[in-house]
C-alpha positions in Angstrom: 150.0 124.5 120.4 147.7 126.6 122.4 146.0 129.6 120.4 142.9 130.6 118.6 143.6 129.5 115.1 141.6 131.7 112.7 139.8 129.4 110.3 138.7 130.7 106.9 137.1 128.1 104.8 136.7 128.2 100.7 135.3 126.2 98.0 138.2 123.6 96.4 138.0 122.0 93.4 140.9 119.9 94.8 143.6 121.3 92.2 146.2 122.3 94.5 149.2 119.7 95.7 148.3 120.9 99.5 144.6 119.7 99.2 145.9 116.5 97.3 148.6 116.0 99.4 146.1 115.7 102.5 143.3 113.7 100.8 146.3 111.0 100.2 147.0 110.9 103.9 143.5 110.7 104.7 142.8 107.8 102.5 146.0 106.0 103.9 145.1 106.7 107.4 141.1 105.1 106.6 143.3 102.2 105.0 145.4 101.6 108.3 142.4 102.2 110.7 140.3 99.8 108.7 139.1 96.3 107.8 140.2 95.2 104.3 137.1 96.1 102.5 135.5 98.7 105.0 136.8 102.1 103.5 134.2 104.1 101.8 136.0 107.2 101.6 135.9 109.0 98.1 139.3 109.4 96.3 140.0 112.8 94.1 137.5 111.4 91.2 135.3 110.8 93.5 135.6 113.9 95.4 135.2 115.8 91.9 131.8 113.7 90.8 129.1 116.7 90.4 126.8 115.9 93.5 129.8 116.3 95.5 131.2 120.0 96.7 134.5 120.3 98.3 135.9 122.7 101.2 139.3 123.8 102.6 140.1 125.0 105.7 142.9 127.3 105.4 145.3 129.5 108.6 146.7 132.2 106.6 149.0 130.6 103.8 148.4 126.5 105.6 145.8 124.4 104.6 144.6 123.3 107.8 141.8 120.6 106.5 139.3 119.5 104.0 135.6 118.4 103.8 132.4 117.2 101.7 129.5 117.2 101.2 127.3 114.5 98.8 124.2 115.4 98.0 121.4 112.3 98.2 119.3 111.7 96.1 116.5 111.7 98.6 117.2 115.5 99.3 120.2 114.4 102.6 123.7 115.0 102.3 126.0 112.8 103.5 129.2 114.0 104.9 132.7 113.0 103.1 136.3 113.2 104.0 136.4 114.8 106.6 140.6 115.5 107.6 142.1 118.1 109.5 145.9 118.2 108.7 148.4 116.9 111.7 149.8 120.4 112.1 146.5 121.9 112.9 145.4 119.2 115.6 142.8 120.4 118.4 142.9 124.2 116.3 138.9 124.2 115.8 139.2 123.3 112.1 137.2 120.6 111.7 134.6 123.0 113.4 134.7 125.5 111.4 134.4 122.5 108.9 131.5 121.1 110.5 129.4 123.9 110.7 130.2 125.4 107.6 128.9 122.3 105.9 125.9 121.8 108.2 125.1 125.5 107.3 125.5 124.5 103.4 123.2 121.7 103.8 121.0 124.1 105.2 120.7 126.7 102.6 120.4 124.1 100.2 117.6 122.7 101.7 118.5 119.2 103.0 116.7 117.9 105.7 119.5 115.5 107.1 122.8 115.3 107.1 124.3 111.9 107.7 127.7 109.9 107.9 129.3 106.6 107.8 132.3 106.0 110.0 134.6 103.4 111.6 135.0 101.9 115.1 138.6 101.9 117.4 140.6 104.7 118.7 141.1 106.3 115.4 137.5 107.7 115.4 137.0 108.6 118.5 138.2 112.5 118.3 135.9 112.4 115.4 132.7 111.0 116.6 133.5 113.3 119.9 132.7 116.2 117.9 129.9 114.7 115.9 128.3 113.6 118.7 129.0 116.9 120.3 127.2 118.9 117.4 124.2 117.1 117.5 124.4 113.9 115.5 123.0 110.8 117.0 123.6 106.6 115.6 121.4 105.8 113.3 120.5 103.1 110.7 122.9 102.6 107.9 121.8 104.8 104.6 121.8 105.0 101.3 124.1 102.1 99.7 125.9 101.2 102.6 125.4 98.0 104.8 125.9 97.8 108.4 128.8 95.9 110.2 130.8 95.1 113.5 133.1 97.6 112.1 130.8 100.9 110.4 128.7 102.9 112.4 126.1 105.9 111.1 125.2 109.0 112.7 122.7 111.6 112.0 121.9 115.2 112.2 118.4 116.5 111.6 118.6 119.9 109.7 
């Protein structure tokens, strides 16, 4: 589809079937596109744990994709789940995703914003836009432990 999808993104406490719906298909997709063992990505009571604050994406009525953001305890955030839904594909929602969570993790003050991700043709539309934003690879961060799989990326706020 070829138009300028306009994006409006809200806090989501992850109640609604849409949003629920979407973080099941993301957290099947990181099990198919993954090592057994290798998925970090939160599930819904992970998602709700209070360091952690959820966004939609919505076009009009559609949810069009979700994001996160954990807060560090060594004043980073770590970006989390991000998933743009298959009907809204190459729309600039997980822009408007993006920035609206680097801006968050502005205002509250973090002074990086990092994620964990995977390897193979699965991630590459995703690491394209990190990549494009401003993030760089980096060392592996807070618990997690580098592999031929993971890879980090950073973004200094």
């Amino acid at each position: 589809m070829n138009r300028t999808t306009q994006i409006q993104v809200i806090r989501d406490d992850l109640s609604g079937e849409a949003a629920r719906a979407l973080l099941r298909l993301h957290l099947q997709s990181m099990h198919e596109s993954s090592p057994p063992g290798h998925v970090f990505a939160l599930d819904l009571s992970g998602l709700r744990a209070p360091n952690v604050s959820v966004w939609s994406a919505w076009d009009g009525a559609a949810l069009a994709g979700i994001a996160a953001l954990k807060e560090l305890d060594d004043g980073t955030g770590e970006l989390k789940s991000m998933r743009t839904h298959p009907d809204h594909l190459r729309q600039g929602v997980a822009t408007a995703l993006l920035e609206h969570i680097i801006d968050e993790a502005r205002r509250r003050g973090l002074r990086r914003l990092s994620l964990e991700t995977g390897s193979g043709l699965a991630f590459e539309p995703a690491l394209a836009l990190y990549r494009k934003r401003g993030f760089s690879d980096g060392e592996a961060f807070a618990d997690y432990r580098k592999s031929d799989f993971n890879q980090f990326l950073h973004l200094n706020l």
